[in-house]
C-alpha positions as CSV (number, residue, x, y, z in Angstrom):
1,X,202.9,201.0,27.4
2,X,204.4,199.2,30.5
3,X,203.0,199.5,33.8
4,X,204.9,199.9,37.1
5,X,204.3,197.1,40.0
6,X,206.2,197.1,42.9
7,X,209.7,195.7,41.9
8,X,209.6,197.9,39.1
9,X,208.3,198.0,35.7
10,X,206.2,195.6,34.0
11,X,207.3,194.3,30.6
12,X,205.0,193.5,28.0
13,X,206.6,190.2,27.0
14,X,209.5,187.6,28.7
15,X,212.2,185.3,27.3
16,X,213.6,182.3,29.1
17,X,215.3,178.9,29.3
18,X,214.2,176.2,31.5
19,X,215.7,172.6,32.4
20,X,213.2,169.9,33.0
21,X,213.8,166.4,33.9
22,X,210.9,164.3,31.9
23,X,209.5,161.4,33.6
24,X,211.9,158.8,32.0
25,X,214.9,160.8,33.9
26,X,216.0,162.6,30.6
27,X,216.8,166.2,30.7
28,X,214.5,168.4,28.7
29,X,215.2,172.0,27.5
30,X,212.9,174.7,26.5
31,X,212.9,178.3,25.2
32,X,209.5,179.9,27.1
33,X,208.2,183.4,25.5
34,X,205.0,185.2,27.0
35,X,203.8,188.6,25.6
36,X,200.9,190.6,26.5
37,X,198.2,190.9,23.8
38,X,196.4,194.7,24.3
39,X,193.4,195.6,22.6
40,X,192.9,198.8,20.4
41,X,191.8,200.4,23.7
42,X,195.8,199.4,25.3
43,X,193.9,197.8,28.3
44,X,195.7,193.7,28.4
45,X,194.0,191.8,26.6
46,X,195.5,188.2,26.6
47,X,198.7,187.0,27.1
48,X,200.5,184.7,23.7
49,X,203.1,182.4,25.1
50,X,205.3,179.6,23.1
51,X,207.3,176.5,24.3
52,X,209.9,175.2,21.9
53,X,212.0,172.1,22.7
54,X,215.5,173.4,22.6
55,X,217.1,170.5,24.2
56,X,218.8,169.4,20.9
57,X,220.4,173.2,20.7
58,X,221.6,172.7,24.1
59,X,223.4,169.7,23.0
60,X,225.4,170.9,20.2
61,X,226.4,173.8,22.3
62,X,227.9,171.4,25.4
63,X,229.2,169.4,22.4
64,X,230.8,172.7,21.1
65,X,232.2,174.5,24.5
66,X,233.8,170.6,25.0
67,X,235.4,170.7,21.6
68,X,236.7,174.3,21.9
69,X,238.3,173.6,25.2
70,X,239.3,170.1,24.2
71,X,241.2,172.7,20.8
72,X,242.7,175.0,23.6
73,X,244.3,172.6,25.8
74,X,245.6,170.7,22.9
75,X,247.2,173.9,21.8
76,X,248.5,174.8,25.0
77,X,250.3,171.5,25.3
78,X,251.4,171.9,21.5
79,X,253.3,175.1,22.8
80,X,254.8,173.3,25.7
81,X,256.2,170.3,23.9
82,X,257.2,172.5,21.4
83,X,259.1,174.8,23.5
84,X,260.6,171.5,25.2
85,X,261.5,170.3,21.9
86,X,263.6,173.4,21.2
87,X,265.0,173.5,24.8
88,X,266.5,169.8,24.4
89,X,267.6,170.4,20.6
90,X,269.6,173.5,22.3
91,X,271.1,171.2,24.9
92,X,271.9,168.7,22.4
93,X,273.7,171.5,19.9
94,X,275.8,172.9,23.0
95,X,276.9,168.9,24.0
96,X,277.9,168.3,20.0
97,X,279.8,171.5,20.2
98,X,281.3,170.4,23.6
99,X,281.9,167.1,22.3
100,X,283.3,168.1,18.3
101,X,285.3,171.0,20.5
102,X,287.3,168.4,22.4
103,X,287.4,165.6,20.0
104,X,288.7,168.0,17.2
105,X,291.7,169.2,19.8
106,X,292.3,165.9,20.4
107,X,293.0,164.5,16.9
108,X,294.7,167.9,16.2
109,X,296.9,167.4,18.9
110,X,297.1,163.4,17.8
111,X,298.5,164.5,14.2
112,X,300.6,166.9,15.0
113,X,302.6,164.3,17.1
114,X,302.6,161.4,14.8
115,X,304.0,164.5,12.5
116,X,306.9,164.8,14.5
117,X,307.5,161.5,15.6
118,X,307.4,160.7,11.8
119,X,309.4,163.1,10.9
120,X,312.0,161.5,13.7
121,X,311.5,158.2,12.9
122,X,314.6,157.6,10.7
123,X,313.9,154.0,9.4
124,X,311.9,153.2,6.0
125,X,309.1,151.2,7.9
126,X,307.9,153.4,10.8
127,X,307.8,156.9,9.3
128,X,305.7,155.6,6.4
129,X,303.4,153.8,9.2
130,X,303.3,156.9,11.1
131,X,302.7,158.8,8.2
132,X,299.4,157.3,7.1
133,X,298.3,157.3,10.8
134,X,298.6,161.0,11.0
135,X,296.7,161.3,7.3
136,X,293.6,159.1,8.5
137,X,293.5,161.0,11.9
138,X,293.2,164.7,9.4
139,X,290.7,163.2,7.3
140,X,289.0,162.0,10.3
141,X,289.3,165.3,11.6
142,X,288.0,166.7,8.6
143,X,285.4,164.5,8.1
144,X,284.1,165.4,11.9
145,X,284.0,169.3,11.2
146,X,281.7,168.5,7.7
147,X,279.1,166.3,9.7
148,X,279.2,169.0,12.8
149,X,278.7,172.2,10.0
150,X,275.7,170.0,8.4
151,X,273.8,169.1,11.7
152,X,274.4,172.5,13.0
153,X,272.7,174.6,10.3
154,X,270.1,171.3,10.0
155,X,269.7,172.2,13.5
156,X,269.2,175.7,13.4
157,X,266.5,175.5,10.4
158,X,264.2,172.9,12.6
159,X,264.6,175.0,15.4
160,X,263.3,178.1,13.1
161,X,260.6,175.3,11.3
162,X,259.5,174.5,14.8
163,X,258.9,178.0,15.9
């Protein structure tokens, strides 16, 4: 049965933590308890109380809340560089697409005239020369679309690894 006092009513028994600093400078923690004892009659009694060094507990639980936001920033900045990492392999995709885009137009354009001018050329030693020139400029050109199709869809499935 509690009794009321003037803030209220009056447990029976308490449950705390307190930090002490021992005479060496340490930092000491303990759990407190205090319960009122009543006799058969319900009148008080005693009171029972307990200390229990807890400073080892404390400890483990610093050591803990450190870890788990040492885990959560680490994570965080896992998610940044990995959405960084996907930002700059998107960049570099669109500037090898800029890049093969031009080049390819380029050689194109390049073979088609040595076509022509090969074509033109009348005489036994320049169309021949001509010739070859506009066959290593294809395969060239040929060779550039096979390595542009293999890094893009290399690229795409790191990109879909990554996420």
């Amino acid at each position: 049965m509690a009794e009321v006092g003037i803030e209220g009513p009056i447990r029976d028994s308490a449950l705390f933590e307190q930090r002490f600093i021992a005479r060496d400078g340490s930092v000491v923690w303990m759990q407190m308890s205090a319960g009122l004892v009543r006799g058969t009659d319900g009148e008080p009694a005693y009171f029972q109380s307990t200390c229990i060094d807890i400073t080892e507990r404390k400890a483990a639980e610093a050591t803990l809340q450190s870890t788990l936001s040492l885990l959560r920033r680490t994570g965080e900045d896992r998610q940044r560089l990995m959405a960084s990492l996907v930002q700059a392999q998107q960049e570099q995709t669109r500037a090898a697409g800029e890049l093969h885009h031009h080049v390819t137009q380029v050689l194109a354009g390049s073979a088609l005239e040595l076509e022509r001018l090969a074509e033109a050329a009348g005489d036994s030693e320049t169309g021949p020369r001509l010739e070859s020139t506009r066959a290593a400029i294809e395969k060239a050109l040929e060779d550039l679309r096979a390595v542009t199709d293999r890094r893009a869809s290399g690229m795409a499935s790191a990109v879909e690894r990554a996420i």
